[in-house]
Backbone as numpy.savetxt, mean C-alpha at the origin, in Angstrom:
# Nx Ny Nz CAx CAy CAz Cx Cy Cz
9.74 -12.30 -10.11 8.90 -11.10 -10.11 9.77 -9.86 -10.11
10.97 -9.99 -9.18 11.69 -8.92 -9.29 11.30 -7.55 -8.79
11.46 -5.97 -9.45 11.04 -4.85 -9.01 9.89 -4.29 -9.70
8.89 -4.26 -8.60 8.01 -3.52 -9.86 7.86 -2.10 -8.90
7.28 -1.32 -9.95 7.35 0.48 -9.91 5.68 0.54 -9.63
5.49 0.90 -8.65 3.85 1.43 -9.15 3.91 3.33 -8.29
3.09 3.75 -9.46 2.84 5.23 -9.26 1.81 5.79 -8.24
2.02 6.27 -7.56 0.75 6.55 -6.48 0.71 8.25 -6.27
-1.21 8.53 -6.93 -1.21 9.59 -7.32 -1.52 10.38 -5.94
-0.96 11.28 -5.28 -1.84 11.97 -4.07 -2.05 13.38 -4.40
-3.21 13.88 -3.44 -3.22 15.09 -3.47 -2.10 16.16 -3.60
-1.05 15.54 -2.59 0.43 16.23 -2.78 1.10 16.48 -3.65
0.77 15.45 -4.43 1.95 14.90 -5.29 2.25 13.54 -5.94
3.20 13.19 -6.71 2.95 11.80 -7.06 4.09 11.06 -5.99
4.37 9.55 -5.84 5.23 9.00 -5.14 5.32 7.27 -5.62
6.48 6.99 -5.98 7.03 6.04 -7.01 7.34 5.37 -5.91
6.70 3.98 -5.64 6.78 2.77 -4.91 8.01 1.85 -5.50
8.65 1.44 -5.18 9.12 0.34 -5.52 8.77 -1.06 -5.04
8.52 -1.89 -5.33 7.98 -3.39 -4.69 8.94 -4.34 -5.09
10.16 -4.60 -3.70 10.38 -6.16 -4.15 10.08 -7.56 -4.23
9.38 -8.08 -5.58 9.08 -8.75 -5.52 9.58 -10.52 -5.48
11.09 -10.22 -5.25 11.60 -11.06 -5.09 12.14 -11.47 -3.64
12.17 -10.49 -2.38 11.81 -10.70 -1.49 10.98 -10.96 -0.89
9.54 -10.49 -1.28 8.19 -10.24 -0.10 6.85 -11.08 -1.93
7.38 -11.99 -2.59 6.54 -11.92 -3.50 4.84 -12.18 -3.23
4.84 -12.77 -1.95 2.95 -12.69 -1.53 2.56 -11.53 -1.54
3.32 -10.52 -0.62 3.08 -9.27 -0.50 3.12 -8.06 -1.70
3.77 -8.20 -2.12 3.94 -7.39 -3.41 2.43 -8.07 -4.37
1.91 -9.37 -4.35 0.73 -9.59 -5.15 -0.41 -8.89 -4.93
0.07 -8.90 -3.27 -1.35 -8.47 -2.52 -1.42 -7.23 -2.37
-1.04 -6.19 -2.54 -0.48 -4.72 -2.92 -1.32 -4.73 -4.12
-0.83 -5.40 -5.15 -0.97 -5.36 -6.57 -1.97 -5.42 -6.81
-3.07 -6.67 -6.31 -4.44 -6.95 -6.56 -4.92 -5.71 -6.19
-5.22 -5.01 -4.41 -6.12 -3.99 -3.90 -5.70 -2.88 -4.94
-4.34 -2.65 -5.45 -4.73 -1.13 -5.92 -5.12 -1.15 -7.34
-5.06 -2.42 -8.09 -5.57 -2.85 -9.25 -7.55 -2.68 -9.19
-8.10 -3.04 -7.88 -9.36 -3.47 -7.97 -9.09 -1.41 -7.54
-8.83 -0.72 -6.95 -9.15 0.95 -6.70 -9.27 1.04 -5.09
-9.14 -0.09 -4.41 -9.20 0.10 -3.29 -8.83 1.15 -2.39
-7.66 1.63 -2.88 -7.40 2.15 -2.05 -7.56 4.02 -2.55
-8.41 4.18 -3.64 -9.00 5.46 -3.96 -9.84 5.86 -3.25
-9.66 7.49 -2.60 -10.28 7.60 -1.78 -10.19 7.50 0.06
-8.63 7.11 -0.14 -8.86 6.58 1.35 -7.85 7.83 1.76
-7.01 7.99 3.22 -6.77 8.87 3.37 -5.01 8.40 4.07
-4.20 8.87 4.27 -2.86 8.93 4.92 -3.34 8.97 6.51
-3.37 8.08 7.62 -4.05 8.40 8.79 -2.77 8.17 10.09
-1.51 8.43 9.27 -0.40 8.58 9.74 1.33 9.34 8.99
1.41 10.14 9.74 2.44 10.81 8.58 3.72 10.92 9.46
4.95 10.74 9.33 6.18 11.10 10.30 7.31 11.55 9.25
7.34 13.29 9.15 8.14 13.86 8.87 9.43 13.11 8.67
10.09 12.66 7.36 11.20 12.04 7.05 11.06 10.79 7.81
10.39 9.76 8.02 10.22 8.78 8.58 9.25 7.70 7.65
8.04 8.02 7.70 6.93 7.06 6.96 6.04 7.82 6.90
4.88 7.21 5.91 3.53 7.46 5.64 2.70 6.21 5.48
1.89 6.43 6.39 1.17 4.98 6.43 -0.41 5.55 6.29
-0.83 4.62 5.42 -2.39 5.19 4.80 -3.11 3.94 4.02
-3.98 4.08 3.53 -5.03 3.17 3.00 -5.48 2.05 3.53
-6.13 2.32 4.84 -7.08 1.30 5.60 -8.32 1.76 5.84
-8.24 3.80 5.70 -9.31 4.64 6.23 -9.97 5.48 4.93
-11.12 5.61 5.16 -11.52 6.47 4.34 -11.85 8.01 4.77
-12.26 8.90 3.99 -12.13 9.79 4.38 -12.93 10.59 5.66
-13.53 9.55 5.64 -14.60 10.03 7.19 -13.84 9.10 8.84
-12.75 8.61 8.37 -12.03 7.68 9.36 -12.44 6.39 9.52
-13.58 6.14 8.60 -13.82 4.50 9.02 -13.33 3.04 8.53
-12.91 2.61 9.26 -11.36 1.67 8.70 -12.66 1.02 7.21
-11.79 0.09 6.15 -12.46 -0.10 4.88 -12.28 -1.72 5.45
-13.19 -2.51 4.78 -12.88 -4.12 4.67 -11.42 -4.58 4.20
-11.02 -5.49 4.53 -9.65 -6.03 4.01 -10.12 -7.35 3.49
-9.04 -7.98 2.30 -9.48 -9.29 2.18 -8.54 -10.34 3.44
-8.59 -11.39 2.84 -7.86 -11.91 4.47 -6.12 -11.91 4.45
-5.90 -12.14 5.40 -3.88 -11.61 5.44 -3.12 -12.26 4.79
-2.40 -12.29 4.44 -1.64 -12.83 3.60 -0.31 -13.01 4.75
0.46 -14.49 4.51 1.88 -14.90 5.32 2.78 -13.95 5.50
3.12 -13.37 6.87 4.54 -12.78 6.62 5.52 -12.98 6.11
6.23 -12.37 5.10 7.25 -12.81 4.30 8.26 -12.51 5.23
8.90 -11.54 6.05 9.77 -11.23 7.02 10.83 -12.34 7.38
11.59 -12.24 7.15 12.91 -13.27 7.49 13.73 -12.73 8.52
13.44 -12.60 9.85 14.04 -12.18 11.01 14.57 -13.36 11.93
């Protein structure tokens, strides 16, 4: 699977994902499917840390968390 690029449009601005899919390849599918089906249009950033992370698309814009499909294996090799 390797690297894939996906574009993520925000109000801000745009921001170029990289996904390795040769590390995390469940995860990178499961990324792939929700923003393929639009899931995550509409939802909101409901965590932001100045030069740190942005963590978003579980909430919509009124704060109410959205359905998930079911979890997928941690790929994590710790």
């Amino acid at each position: 699977m390797a690297m894939t690029r996906v574009l993520m449009k925000t109000l801000f601005g745009d921001i170029t994902l990289e996904l390795d899919g040769d590390k995390a390849p469940a995860t990178v599918a499961n990324f792939i499917v929700y923003a393929q089906s639009g899931y995550y249009d509409g939802t909101i950033f409901q965590r932001v840390n100045i030069n740190f992370r942005i963590q978003g698309g579980g909430y919509d814009t009124d704060m109410q968390q959205k359905p998930t499909n079911a979890p997928n294996q941690n790929e994590a090799k710790i």
